[in-house]
N, C-alpha and C positions, 0 to 999 in steps of 0.2 A: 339844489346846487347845480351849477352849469357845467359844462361838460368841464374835466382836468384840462388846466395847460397843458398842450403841447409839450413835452418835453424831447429832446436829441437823445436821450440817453435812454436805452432799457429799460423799464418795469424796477428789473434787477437793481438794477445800480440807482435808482432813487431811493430818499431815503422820506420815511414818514412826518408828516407835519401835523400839529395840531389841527383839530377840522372844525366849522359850526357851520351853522345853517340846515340846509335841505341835504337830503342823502341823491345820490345819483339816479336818476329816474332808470325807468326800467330800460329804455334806449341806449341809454350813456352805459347802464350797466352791463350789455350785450356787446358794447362797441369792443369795453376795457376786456370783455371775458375771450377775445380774438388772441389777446396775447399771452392768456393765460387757457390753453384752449382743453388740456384736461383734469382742469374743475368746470364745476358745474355752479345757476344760484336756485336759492329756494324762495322761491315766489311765496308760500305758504304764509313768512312772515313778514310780515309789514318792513317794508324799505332792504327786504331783500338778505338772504344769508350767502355768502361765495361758502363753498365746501367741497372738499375732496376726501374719499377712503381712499388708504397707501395699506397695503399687506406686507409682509416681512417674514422670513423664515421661520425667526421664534422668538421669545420675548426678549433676550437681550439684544437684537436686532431693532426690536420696537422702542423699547427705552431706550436705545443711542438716538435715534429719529426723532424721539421727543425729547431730547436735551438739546439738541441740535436747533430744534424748534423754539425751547423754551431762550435758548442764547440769541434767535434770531426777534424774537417777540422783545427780548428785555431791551437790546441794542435799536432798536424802532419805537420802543416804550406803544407798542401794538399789542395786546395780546389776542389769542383765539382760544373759543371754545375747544375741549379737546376730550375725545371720548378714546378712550384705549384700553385693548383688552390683548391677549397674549400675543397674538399677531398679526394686531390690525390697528390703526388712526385713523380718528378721526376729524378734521380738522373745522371749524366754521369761524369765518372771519366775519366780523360787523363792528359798524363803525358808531361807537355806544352816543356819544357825543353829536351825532345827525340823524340818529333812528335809522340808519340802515347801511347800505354798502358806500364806501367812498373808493377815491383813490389808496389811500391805507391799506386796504385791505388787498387791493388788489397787487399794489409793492409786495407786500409778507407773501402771498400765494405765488409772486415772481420767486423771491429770496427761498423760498422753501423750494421748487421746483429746481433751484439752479443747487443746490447738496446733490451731492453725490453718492446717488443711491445703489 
């Protein structure tokens, strides 16, 4: 896939599109990771995983974060992997549909970042 249009608007404020083709080469996907700058990807897996651990007091702190999450994934029709244990997330976004990271992913890891934690 070629790099994202351009867009005027935030990360934040885009909203997710259906994706095909090519996933974001690993350049494109270092460019997109400037604006989302604490997550990190994982190279390990083909076409790339965005991920972030978020920690939390205690598990009801944790399960609001992931309802928070699961409301932001349904309204983007994005979802992420999500590993969770009494207080701690974990999140990996990929883009199932292009084998690896798109724009997509990188909106949700915008949206998630902008709750207020």
């Amino acid at each position: 896939m070629s790099a994202p249009k351009p867009s005027a608007l935030p990360l934040a404020q885009q909203r997710c599109e259906h994706r095909t083709g090519a996933c974001l080469s690993e350049r494109g996907g270092q460019m997109m990771l400037t604006q989302v700058p604490d997550w990190a990807i994982d190279h390990s897996v083909p076409g790339g995983v965005l991920h972030r651990t978020f920690s939390f007091k205690d598990f009801h702190a944790t399960m609001a974060f992931v309802n928070a999450v699961a409301w932001i994934a349904h309204d983007q029709d994005h979802h992420p992997d999500l590993a969770v244990s009494y207080n701690r997330c974990t999140l990996r976004w990929s883009t199932h549909s292009v084998a690896g990271l798109s724009l997509n992913d990188f909106i949700c890891a915008a949206r998630v970042d902008a709750l207020s934690l």
